[in-house]
DRENVEXLO-401457 format. One record per atom (N, C-alpha, C, O): residue number from 1; atom name; x, z, y. Coordinates in nm, 2 decimals. Example, Ala and Ser with C-alpha at 12.3 -4.5 7.8 and 13.67 -1.06 7.14 Angstrom:
ATOM   seq   atom       c1       c3       c2
ATOM     1      N     1.32     0.78    -0.57
ATOM     1     CA     1.23     0.78    -0.45
ATOM     1      C     1.32     0.78    -0.33
ATOM     1      O     1.42     0.85    -0.33
ATOM     2      N     1.28     0.71    -0.22
ATOM     2     CA     1.37     0.71    -0.11
ATOM     2      C     1.29     0.79     0.00
ATOM     2      O     1.34     0.80     0.11
This chain:
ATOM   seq   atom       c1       c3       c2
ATOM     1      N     7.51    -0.81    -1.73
ATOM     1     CA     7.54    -0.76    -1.60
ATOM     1      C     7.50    -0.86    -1.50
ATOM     1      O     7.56    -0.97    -1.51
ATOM     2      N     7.41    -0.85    -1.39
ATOM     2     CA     7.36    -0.98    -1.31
ATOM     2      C     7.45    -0.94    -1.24
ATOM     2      O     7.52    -1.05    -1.22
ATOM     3      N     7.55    -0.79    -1.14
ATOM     3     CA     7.58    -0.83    -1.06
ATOM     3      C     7.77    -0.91    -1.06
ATOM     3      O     7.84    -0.93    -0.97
ATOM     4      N     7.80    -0.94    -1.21
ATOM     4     CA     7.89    -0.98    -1.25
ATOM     4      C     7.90    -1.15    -1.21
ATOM     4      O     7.81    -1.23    -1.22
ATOM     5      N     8.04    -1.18    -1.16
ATOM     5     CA     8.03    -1.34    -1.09
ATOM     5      C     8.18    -1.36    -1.17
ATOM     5      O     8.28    -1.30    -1.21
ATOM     6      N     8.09    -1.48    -1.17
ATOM     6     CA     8.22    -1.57    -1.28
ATOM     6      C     8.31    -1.62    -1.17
ATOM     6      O     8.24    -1.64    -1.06
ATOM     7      N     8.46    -1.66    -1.16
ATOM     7     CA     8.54    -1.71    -1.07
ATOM     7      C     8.59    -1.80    -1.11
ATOM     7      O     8.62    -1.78    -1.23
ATOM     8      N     8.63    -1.92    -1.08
ATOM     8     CA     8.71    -2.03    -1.13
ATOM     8      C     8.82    -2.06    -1.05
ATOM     8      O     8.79    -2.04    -0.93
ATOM     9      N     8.93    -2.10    -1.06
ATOM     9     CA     8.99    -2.18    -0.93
ATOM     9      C     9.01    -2.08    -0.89
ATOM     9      O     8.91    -2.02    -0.87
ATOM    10      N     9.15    -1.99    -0.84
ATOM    10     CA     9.15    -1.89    -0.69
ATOM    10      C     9.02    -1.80    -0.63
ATOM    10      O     9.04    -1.76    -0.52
ATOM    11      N     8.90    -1.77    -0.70
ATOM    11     CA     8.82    -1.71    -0.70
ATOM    11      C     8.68    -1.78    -0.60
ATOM    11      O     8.60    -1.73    -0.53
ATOM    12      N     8.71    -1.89    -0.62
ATOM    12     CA     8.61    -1.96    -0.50
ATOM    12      C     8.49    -1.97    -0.70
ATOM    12      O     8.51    -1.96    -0.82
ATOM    13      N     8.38    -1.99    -0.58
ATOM    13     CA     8.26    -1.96    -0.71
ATOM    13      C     8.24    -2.10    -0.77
ATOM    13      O     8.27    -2.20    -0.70
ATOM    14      N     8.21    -2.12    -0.88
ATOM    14     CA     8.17    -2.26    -0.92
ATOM    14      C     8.07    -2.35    -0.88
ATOM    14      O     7.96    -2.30    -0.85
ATOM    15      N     8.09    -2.46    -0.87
ATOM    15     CA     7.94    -2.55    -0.76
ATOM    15      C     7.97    -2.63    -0.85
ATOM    15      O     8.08    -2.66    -0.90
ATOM    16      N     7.81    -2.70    -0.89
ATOM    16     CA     7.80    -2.76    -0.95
ATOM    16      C     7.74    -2.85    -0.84
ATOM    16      O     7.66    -2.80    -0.76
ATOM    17      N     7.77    -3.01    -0.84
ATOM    17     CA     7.75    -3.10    -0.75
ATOM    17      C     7.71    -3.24    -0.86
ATOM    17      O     7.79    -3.32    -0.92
ATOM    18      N     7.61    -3.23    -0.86
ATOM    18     CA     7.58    -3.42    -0.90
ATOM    18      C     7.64    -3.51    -0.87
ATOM    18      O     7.70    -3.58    -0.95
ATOM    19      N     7.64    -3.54    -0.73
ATOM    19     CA     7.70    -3.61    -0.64
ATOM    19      C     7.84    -3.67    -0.68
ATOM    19      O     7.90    -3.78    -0.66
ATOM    20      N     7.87    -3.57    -0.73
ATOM    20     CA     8.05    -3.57    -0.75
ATOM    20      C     8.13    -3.63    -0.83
ATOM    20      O     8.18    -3.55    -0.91
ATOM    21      N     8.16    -3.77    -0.84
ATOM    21     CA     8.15    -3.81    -1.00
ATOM    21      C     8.35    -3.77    -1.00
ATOM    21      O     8.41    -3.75    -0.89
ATOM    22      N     8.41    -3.78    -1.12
ATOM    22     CA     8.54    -3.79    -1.16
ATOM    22      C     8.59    -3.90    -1.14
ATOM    22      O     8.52    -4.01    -1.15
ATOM    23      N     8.73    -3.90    -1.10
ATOM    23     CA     8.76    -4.05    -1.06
ATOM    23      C     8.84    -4.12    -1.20
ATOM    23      O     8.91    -4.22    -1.18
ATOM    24      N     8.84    -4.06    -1.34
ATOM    24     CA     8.85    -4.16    -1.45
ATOM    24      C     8.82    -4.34    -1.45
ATOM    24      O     8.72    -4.40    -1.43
ATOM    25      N     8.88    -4.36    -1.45
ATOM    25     CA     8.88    -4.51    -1.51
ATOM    25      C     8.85    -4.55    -1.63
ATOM    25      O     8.90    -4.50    -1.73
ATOM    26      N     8.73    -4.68    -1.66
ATOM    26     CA     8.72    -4.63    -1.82
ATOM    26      C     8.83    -4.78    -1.84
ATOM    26      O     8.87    -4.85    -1.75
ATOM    27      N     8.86    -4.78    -1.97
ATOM    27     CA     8.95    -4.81    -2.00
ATOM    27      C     8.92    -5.01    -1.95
ATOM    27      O     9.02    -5.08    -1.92
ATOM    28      N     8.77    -5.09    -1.95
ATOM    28     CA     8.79    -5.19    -1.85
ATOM    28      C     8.81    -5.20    -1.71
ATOM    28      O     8.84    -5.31    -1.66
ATOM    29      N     8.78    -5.07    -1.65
ATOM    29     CA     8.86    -5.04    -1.50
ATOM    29      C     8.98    -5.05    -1.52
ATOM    29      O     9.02    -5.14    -1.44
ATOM    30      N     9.03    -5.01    -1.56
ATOM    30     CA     9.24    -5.00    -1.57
ATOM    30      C     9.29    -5.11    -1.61
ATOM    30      O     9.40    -5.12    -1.57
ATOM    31      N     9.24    -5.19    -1.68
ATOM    31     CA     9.24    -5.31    -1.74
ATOM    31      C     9.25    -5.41    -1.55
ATOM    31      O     9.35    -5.44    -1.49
ATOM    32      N     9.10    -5.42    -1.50
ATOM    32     CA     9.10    -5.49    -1.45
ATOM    32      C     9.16    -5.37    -1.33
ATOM    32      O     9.15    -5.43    -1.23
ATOM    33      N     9.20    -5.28    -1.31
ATOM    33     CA     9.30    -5.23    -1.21
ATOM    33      C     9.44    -5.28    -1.17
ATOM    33      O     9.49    -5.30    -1.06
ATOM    34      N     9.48    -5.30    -1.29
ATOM    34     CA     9.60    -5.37    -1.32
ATOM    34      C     9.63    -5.54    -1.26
ATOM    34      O     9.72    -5.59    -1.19
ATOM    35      N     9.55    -5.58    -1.30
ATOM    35     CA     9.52    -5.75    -1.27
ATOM    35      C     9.48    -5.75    -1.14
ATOM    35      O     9.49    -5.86    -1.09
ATOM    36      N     9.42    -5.64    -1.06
ATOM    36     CA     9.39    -5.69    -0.92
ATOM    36      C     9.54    -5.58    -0.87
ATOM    36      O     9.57    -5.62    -0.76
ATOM    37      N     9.62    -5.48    -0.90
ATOM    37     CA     9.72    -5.47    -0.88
ATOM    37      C     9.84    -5.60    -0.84
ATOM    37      O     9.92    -5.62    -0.75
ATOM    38      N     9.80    -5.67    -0.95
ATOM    38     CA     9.94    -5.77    -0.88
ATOM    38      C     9.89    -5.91    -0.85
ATOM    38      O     9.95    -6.01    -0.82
ATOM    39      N     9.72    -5.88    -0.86
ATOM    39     CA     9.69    -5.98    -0.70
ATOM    39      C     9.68    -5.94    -0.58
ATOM    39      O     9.64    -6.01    -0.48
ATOM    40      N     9.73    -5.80    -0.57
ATOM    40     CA     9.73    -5.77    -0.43
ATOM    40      C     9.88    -5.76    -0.45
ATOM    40      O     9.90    -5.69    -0.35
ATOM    41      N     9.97    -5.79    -0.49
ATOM    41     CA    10.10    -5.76    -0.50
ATOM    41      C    10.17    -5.89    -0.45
ATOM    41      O    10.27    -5.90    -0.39
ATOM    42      N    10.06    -6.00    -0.52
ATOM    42     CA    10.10    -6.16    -0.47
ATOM    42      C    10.05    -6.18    -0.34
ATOM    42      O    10.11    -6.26    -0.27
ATOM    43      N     9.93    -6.12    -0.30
ATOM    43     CA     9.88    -6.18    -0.19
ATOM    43      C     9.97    -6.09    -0.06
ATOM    43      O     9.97    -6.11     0.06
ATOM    44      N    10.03    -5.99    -0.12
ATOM    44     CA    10.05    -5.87    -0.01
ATOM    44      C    10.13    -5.96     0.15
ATOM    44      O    10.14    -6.08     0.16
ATOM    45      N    10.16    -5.89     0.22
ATOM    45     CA    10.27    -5.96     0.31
ATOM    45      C    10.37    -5.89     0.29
ATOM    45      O    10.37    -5.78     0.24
ATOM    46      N    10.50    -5.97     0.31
ATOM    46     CA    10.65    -5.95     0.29
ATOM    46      C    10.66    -5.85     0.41
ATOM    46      O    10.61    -5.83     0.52
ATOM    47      N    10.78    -5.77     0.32
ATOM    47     CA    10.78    -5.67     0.37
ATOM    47      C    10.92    -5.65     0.44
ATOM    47      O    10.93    -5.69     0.55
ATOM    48      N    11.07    -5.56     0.37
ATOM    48     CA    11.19    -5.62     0.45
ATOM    48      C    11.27    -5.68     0.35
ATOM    48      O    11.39    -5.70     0.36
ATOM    49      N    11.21    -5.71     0.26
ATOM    49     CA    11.35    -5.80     0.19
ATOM    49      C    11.31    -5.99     0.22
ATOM    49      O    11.21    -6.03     0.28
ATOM    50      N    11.39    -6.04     0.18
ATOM    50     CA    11.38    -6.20     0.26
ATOM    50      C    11.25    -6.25     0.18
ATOM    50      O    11.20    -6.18     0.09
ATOM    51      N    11.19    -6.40     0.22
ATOM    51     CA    11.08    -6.45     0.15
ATOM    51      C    11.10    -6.46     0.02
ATOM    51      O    11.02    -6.43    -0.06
ATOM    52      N    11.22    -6.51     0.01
ATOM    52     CA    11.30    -6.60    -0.14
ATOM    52      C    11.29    -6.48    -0.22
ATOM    52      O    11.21    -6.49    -0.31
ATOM    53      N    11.37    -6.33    -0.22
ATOM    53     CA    11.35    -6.21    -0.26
ATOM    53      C    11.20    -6.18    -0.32
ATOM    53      O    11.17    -6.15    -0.43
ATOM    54      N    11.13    -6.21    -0.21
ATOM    54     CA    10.97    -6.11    -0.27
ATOM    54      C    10.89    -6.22    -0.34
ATOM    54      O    10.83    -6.19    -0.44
ATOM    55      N    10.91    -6.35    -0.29
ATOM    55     CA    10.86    -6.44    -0.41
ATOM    55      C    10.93    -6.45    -0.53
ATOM    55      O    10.87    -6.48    -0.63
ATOM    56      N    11.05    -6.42    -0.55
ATOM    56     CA    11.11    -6.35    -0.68
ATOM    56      C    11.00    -6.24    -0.76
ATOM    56      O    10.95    -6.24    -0.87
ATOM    57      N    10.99    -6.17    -0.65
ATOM    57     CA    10.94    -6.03    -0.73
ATOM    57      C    10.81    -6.06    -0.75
ATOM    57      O    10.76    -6.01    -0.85
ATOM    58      N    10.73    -6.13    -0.67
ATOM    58     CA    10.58    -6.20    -0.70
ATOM    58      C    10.60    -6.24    -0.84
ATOM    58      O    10.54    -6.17    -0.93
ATOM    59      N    10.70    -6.35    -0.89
ATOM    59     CA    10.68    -6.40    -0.98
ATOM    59      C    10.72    -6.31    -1.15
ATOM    59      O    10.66    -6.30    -1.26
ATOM    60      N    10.82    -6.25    -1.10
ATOM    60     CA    10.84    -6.14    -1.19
ATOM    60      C    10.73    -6.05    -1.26
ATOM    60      O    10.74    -6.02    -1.37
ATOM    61      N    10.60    -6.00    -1.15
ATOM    61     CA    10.48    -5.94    -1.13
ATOM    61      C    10.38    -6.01    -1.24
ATOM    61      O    10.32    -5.96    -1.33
ATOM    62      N    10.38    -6.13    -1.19
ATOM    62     CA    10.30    -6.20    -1.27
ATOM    62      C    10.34    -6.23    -1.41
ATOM    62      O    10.25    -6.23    -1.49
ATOM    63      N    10.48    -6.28    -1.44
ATOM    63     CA    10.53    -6.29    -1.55
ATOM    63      C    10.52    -6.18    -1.66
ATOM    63      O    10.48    -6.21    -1.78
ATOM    64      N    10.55    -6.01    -1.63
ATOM    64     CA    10.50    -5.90    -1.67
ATOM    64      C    10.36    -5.89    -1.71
ATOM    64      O    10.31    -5.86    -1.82
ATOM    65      N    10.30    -5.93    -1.61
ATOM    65     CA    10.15    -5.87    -1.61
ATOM    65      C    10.13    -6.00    -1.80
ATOM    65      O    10.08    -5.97    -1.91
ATOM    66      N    10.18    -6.10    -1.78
ATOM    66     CA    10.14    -6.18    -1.89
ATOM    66      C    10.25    -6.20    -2.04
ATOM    66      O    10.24    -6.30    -2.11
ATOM    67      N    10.34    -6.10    -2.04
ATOM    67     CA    10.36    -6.08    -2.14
ATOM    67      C    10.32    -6.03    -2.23
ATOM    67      O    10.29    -5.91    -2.21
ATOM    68      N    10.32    -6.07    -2.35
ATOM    68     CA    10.23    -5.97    -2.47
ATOM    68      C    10.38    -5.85    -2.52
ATOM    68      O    10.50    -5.87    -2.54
ATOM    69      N    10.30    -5.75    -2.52
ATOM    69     CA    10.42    -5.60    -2.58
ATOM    69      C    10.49    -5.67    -2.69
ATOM    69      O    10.60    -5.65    -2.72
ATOM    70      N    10.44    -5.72    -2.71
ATOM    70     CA    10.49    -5.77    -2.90
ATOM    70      C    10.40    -5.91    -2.91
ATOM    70      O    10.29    -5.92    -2.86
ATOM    71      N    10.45    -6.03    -3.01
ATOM    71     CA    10.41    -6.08    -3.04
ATOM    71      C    10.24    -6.11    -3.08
ATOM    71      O    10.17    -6.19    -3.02
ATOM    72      N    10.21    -6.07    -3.16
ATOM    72     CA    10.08    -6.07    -3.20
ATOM    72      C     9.99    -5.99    -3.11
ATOM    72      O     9.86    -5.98    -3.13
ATOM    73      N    10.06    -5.92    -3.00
ATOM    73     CA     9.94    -5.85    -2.92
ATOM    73      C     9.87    -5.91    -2.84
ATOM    73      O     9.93    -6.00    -2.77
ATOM    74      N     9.72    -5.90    -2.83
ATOM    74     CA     9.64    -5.90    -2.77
ATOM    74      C     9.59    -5.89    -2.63
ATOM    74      O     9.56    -5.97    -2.55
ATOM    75      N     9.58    -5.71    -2.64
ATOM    75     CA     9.59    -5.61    -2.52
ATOM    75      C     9.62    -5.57    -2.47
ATOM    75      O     9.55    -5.52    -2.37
ATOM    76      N     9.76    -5.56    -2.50
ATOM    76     CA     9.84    -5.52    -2.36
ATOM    76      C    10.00    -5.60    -2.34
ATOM    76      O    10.08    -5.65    -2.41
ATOM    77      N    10.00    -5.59    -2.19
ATOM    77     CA    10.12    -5.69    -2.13
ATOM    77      C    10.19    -5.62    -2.10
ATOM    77      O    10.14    -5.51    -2.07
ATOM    78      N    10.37    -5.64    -2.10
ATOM    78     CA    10.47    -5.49    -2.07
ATOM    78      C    10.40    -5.43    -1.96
ATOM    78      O    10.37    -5.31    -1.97
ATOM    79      N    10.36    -5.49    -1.87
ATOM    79     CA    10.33    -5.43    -1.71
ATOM    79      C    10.23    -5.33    -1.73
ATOM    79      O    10.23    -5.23    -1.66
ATOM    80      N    10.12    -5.34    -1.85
ATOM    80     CA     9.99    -5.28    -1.83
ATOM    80      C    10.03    -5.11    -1.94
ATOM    80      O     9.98    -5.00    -1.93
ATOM    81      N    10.16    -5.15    -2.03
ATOM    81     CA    10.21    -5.10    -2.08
ATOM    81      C    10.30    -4.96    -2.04
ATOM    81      O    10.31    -4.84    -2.08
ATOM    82      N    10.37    -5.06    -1.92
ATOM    82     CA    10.49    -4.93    -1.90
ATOM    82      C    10.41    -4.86    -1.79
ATOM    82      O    10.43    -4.74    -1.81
ATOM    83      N    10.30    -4.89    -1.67
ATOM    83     CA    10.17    -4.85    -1.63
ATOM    83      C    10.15    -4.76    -1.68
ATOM    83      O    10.18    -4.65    -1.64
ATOM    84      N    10.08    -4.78    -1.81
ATOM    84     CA    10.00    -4.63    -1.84
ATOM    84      C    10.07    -4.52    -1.91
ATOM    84      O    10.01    -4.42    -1.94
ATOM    85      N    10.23    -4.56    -1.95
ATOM    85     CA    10.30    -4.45    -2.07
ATOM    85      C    10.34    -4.38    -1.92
ATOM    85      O    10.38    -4.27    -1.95
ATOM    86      N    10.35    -4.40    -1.78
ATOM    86     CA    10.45    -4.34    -1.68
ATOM    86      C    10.32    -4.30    -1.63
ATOM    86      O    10.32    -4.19    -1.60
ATOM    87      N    10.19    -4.36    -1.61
ATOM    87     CA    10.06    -4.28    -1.59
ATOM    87      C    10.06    -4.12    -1.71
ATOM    87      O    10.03    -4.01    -1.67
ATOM    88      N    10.08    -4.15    -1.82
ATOM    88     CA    10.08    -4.04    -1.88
ATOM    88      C    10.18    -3.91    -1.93
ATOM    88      O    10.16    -3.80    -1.98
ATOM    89      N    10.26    -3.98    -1.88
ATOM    89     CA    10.37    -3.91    -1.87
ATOM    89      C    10.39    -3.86    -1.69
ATOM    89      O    10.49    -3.80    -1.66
ATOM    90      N    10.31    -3.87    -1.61
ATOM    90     CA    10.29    -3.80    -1.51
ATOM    90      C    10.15    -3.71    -1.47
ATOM    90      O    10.14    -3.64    -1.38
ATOM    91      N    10.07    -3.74    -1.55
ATOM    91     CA     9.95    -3.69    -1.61
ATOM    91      C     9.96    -3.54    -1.69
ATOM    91      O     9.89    -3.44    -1.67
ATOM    92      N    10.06    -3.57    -1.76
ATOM    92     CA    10.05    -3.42    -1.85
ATOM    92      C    10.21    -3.38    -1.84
ATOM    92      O    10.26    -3.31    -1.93
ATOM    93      N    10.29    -3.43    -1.73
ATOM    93     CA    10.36    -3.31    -1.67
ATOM    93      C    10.46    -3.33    -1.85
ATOM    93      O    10.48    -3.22    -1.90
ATOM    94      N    10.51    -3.45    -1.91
ATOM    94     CA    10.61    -3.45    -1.94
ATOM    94      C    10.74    -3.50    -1.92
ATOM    94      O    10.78    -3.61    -1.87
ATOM    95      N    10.79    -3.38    -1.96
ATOM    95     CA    10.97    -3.46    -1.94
ATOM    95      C    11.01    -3.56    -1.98
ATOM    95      O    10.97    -3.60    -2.08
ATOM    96      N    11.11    -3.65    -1.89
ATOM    96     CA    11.20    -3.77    -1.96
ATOM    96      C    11.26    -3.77    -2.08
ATOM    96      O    11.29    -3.88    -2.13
ATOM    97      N    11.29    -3.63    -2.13
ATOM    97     CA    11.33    -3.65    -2.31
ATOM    97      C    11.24    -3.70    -2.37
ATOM    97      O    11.25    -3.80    -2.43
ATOM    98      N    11.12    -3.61    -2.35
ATOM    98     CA    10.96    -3.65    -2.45
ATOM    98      C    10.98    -3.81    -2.42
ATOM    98      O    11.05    -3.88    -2.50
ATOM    99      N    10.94    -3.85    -2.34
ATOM    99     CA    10.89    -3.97    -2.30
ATOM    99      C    10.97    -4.04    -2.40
ATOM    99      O    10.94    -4.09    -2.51
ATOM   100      N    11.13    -4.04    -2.34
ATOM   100     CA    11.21    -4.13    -2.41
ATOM   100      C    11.21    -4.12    -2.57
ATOM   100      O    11.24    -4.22    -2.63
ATOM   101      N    11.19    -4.00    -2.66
ATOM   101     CA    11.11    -3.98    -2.78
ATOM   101      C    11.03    -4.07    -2.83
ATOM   101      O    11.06    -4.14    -2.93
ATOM   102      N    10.91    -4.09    -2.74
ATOM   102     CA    10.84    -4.17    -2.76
ATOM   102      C    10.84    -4.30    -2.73
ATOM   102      O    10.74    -4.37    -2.76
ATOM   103      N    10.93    -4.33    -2.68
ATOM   103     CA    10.95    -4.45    -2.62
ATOM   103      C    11.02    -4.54    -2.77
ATOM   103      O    10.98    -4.64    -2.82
ATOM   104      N    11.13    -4.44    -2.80
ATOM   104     CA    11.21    -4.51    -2.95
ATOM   104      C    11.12    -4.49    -3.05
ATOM   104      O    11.13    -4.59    -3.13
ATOM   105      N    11.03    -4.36    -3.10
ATOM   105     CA    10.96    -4.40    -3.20
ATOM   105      C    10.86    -4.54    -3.19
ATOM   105      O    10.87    -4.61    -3.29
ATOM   106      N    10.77    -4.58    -3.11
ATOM   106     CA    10.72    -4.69    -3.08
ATOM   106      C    10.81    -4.83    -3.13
ATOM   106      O    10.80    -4.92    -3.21
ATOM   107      N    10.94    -4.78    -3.02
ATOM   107     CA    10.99    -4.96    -3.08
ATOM   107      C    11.05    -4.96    -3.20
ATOM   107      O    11.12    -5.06    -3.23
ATOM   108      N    11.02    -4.86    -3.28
ATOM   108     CA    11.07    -4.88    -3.40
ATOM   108      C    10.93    -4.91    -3.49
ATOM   108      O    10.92    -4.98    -3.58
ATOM   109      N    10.82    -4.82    -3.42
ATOM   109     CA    10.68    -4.88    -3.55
ATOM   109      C    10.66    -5.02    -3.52
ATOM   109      O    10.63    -5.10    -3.61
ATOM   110      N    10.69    -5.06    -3.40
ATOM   110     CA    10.61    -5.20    -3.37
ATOM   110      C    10.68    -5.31    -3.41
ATOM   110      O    10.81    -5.29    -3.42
ATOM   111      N    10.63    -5.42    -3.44
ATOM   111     CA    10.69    -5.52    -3.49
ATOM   111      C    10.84    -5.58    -3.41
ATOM   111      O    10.88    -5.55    -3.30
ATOM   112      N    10.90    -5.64    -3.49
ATOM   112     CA    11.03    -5.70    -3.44
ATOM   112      C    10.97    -5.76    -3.33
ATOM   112      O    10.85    -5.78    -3.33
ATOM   113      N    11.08    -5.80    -3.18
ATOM   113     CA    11.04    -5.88    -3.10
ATOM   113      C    10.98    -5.78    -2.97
ATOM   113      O    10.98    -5.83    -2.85
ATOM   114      N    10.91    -5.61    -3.01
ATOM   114     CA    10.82    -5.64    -2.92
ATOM   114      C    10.92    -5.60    -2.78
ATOM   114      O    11.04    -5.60    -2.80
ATOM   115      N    10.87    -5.56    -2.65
ATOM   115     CA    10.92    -5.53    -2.55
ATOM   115      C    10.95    -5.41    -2.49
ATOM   115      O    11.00    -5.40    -2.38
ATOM   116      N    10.90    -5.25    -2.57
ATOM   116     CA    10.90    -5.16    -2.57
ATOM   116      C    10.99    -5.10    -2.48
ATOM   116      O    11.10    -5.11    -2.54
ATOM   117      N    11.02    -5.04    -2.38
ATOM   117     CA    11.16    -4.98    -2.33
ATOM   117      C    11.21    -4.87    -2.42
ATOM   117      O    11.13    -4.78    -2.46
ATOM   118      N    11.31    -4.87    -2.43
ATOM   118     CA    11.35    -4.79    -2.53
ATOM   118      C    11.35    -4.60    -2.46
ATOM   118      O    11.34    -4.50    -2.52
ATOM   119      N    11.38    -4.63    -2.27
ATOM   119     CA    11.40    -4.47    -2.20
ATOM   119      C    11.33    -4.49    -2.12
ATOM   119      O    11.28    -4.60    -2.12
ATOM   120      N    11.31    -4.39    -2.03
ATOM   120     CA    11.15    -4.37    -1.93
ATOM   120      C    11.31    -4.47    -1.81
ATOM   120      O    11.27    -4.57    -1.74
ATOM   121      N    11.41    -4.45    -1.80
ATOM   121     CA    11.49    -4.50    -1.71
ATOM   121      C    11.49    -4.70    -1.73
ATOM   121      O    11.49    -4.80    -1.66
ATOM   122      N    11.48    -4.68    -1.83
ATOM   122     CA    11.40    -4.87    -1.83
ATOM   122      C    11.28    -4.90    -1.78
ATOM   122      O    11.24    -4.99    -1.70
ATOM   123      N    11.20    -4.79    -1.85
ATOM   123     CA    11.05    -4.80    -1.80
ATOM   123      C    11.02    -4.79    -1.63
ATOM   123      O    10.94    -4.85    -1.56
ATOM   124      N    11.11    -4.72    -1.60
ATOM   124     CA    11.08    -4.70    -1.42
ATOM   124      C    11.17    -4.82    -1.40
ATOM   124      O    11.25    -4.73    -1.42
ATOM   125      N    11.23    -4.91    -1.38
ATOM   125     CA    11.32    -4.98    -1.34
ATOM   125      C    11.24    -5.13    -1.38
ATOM   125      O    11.27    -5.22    -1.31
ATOM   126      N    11.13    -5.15    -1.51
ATOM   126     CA    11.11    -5.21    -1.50
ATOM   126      C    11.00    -5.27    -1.37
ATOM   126      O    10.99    -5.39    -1.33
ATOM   127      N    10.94    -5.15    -1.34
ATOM   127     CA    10.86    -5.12    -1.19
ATOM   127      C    10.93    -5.17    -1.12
ATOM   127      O    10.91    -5.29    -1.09
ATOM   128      N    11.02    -5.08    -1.06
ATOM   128     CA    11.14    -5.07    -0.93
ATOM   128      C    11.16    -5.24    -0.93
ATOM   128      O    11.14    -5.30    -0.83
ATOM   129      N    11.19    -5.30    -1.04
ATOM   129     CA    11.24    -5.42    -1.02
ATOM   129      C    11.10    -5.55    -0.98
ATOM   129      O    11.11    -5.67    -0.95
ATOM   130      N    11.02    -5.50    -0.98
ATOM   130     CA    10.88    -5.53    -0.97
ATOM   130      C    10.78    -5.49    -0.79
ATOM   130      O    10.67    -5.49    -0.75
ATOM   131      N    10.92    -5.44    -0.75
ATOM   131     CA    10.81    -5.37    -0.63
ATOM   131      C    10.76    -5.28    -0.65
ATOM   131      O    10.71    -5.25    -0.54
ATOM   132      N    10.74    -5.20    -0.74
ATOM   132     CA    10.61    -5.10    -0.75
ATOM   132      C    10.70    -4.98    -0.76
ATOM   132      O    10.82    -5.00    -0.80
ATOM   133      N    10.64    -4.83    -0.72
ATOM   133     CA    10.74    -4.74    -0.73
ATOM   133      C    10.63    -4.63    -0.73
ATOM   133      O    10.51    -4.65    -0.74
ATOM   134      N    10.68    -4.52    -0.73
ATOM   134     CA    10.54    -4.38    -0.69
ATOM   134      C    10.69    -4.27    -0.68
ATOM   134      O    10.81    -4.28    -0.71
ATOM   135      N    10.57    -4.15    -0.59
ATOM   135     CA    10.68    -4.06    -0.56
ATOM   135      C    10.56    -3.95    -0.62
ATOM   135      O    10.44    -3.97    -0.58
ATOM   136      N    10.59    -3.83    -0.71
ATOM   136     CA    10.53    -3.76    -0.75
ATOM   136      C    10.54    -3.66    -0.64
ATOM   136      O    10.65    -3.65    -0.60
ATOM   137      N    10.44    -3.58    -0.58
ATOM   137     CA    10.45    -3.46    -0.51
ATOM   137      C    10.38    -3.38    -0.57
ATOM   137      O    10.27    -3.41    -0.61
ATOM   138      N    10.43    -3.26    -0.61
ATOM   138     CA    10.38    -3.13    -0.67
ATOM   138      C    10.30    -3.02    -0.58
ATOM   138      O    10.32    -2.91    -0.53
ATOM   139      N    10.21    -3.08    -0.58
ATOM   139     CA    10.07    -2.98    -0.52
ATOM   139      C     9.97    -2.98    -0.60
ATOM   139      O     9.96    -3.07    -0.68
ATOM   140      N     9.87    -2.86    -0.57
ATOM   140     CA     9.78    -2.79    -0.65
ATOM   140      C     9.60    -2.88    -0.61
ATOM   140      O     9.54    -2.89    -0.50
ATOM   141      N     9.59    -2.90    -0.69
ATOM   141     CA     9.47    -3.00    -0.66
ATOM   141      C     9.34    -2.89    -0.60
ATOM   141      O     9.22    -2.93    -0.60
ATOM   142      N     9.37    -2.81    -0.57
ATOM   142     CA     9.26    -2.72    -0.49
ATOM   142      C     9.29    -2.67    -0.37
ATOM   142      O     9.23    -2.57    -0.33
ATOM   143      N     9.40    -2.74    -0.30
ATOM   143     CA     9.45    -2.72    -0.21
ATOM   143      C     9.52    -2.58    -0.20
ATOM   143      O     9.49    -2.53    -0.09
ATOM   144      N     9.60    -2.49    -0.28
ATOM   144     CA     9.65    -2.35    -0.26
ATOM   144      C     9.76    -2.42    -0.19
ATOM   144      O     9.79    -2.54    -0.17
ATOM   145      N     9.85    -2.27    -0.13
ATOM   145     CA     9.99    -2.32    -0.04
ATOM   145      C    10.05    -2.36    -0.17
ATOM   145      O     9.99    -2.36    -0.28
ATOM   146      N    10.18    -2.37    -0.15
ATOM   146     CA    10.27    -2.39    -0.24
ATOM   146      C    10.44    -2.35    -0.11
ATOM   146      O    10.48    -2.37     0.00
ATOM   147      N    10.47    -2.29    -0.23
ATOM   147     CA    10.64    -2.19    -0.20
ATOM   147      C    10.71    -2.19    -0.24
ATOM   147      O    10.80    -2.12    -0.19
C-alpha cells in the first residue's frame, strides 16, 4: 500500500537525521564523567553552607570518588558506584523495593569488606552527604502535555 504512512511518537512521521547523534556515554565517558564531576565539585564556588562545611564535603567527594567498592576492586569507587545503580534505577523507572533487592543481593555476592549500600535510602544519602542531589521530573521526552 504506498499510500499507507508509518507513525511513530504521537503521529509525527519518522526523520531520519545523521546529524543527530544519542547522547550515550560509552562506558570511558562515564568513567571520566565522574572524575571531572568532583573536579568541578572541588573547584565549584561555596555556596550557602560555611567554608569549613563545603571543604568537608570537597573532601568527602574526593575520598568516595577513591574508594575501591570492595577490596580487590579495580573499577569502581563507591561514588562511581552508587552513580550509576541511581542512574539506573532512574533510567528504567524502578522502584525503591527493586533497587533495595538489589542492593542486598550484591552485598551479599561480593566479597567481605565491600561498601555496597544495603537501600536506595543509603545510596541517596550517600550523595546528599556529598553535595550532589537530582530531582526527577516526569515528562515525555517528545514534548506531549502532561495532566
Amino acid at each position: 500500500m504506498q499510500s499507507y504512512i508509518n507513525w511513530y511518537n504521537h503521529r509525527e512521521p519518522r526523520v531520519l537525521n545523521e546529524n543527530i547523534h544519542d547522547n550515550e556515554m560509552s562506558n570511558g565517558d562515564h568513567i571520566d564523567g565522574i572524575n571531572a564531576l568532583v573536579g568541578d565539585r572541588i573547584r565549584g564556588e561555596p555556596r550557602d553552607a560555611t567554608e569549613d562545611e563545603e571543604l568537608g564535603n570537597f573532601d568527602k567527594l574526593e575520598e568516595g570518588a577513591k574508594r575501591k567498592l570492595y577490596p580487590s576492586c579495580t573499577n569502581y569507587s563507591i561514588l562511581k558506584f552508587v552513580i550509576e545503580m541511581l542512574n539506573v534505577k532512574v533510567m528504567t523507572n524502578l522502584s525503591n523495593n527493586v533497587l533495595d533487592m538489589m542492593l542486598k543481593l550484591l552485598t551479599k555476592v561480593l566479597s567481605k569488606g565491600n561498601l555496597v549500600p544495603r537501600l536506595t535510602y543509603e545510596a541517596k544519602k550517600i550523595l546528599r552527604d556529598l553535595g550532589i542531589s537530582y530531582k526527577l521530573i516526569d515528562a515525555c521526552k517528545i514534548d506531549c502535555a502532561l495532566f
